[in-house]
N, C-alpha and C positions, 0 to 999 in steps of 0.2 A: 642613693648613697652607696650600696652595694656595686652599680657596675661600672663600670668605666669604660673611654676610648679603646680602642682598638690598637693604636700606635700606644698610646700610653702603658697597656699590659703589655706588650711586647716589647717595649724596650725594658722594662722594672723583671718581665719574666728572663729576659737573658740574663741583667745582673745579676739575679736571685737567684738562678741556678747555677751560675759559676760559681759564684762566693759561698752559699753557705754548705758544699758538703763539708769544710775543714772549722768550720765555729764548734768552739768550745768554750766554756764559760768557766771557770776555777772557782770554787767558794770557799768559805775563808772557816776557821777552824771552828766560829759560833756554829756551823751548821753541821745538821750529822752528813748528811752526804756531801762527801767531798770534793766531787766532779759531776758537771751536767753535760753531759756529750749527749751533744744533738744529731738525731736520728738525720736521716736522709731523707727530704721533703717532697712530697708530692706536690708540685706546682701546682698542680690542678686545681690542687685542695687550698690555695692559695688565694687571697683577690687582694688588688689596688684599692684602699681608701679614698674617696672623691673627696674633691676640696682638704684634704689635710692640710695639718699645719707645716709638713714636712715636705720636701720635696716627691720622697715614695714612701707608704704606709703601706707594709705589706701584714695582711694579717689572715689566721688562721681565720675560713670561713665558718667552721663544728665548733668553734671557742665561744662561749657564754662567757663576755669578760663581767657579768654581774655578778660573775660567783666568784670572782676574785678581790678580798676585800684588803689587801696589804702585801706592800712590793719589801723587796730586798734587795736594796742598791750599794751594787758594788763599786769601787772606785775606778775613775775612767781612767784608761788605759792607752798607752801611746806606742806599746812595742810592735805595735806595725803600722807604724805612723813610716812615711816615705815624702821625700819633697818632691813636688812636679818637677816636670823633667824640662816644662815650658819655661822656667824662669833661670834667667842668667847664671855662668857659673858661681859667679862673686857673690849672689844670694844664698846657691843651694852649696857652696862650701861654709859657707857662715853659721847658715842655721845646721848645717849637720855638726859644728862644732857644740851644740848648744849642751850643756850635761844633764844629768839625771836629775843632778836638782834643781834644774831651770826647769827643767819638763812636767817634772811629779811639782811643783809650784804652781804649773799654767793648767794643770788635770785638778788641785785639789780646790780650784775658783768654782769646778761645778759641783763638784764634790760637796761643798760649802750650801753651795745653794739649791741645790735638790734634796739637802739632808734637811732646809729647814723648810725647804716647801712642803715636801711632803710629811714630816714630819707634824705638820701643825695642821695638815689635812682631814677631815672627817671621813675622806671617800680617801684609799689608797695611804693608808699615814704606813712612814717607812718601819720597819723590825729588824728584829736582828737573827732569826731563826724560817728556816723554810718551812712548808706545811701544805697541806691540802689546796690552801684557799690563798695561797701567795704566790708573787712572781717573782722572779730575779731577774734585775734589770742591769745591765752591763752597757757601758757606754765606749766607743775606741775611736779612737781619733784614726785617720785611714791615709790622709795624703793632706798636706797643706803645699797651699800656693802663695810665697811671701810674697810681699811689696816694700819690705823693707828690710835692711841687715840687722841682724843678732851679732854685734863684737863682743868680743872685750871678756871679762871673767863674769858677768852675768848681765842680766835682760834690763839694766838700768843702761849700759855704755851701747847705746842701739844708735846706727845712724850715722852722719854729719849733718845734715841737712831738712828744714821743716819737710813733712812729708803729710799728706793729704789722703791718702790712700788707705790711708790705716797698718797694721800688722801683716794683715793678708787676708786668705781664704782660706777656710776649712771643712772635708768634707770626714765625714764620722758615721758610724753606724750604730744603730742604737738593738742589743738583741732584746728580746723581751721570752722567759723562759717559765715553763710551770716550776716550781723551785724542788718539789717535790719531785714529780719524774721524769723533766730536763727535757720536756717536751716545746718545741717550738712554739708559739703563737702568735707573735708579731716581729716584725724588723724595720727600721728606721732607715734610711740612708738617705742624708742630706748634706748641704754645704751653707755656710755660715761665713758672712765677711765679720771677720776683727777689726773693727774699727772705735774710736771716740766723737763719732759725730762730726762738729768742723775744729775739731782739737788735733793738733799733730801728732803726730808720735816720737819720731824721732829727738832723740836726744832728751825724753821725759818718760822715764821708768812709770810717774803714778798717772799721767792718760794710758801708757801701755798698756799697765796693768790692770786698768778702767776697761780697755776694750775691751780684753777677754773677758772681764766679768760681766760686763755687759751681754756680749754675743751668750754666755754660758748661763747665764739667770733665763736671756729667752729660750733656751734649749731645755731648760730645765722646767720652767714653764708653760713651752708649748707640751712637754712629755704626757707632763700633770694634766693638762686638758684633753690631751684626746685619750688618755685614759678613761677619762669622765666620760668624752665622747663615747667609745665605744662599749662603756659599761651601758650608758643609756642606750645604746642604738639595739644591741645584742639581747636586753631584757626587754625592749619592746618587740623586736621579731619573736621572742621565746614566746611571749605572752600573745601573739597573733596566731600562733602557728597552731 
């Protein structure tokens, strides 16, 4: 479970040391510490999760995630959200039109559904205050790659024509923090297609906004599980060792 490819760490170890000397994570006024600014990571001290449910699970190797019994999830975050640079101009001038309330709408579908997943959880149920034995989990949307136009004054007038493709793709990082002393211990970075199955999109606001919720419930539920995962895997090396 612990090691992985060769090609695999090396590429997850380049992204992961460009990206995170600038993560910082803001918490909200329920908590007494205001800001978790994350130290500068030893990669080393770093390892790749085999078979995740994620694209890369990078987590702290010294983390016992069995001592952490309850996350602090913050709302996902889109202000470094960038359209790829692959797709036509007539997409990525569309969706850069799109406003703050079409955005914080398509951020609060996970919002929605990680508050109730966790919430209702035995292992990881969400709080509202940081502490010893909690995590702050922060979600950011990083770069989407449409396959379809966002017009008009909101996410209902998308489109002319049936589209197949779905919304797009989305690639997001997921930090995961001690809440208490803002200490790294895992990171997400994956991509997700926006889709409704074999439902169009185009020109139907409730598939549209089917697919996000769709793609964002598995995100929310793959999070929940390999918490689980790594809580079991961590309390068994603890108890071998």
């Amino acid at each position: 479970m612990r090691s992985t490819s060769y090609r695999l760490y090396r590429t997850a170890e380049k992204y992961f040391s460009a990206l995170l000397l600038s993560l910082t994570l803001h918490c909200s006024s329920a908590v007494a510490v205001n800001e978790f600014v994350m130290p500068e990571p030893n990669t080393e001290d770093f390892a790749v999760l085999d078979d995740s449910r994620f694209n890369v699970f990078f987590y702290d190797k010294s983390a016992n995630f069995s001592n952490y019994d309850t996350v602090l999830l913050y709302p996902m975050t889109f202000d470094r959200l960038t359209i790829s640079k692959k797709v036509s101009n007539d997409l990525n001038d569309s969706w850069k039109e799109s406003t703050f309330k079409e955005m914080d709408k398509i951020c609060g579908y996970f919002d929605e559904f990680a508050k109730g997943i966790f919430s209702r959880s035995k292992n990881f149920p969400s709080g509202t205050r940081g502490g010893e034995n909690v995590l702050a989990i922060e979600v950011r949307m990083i770069e989407f790659f449409p396959t379809d136009l966002a017009r008009g004054t909101g996410m209902g007038t998308i489109g002319t024509s049936s589209n197949l493709k779905g919304v797009g793709a989305l690639t997001y990082h997921i930090v995961i923090l001690e809440s208490q002393t803002g200490r790294l211990v895992a990171m997400v970075k994956d991509t997700i297609s926006i889709n409704s199955g074999n439902f169009a999109v185009s020109n139907n606001p409730t598939v549209r906004n089917q697919a996000w919720r769709r793609a964002f419930q598995r995100v929310a539920e793959n999070l929940h599980a390999e918490l689980n995962t790594m809580s079991k895997l961590t309390k068994t090396d603890t108890e071998n060792s």
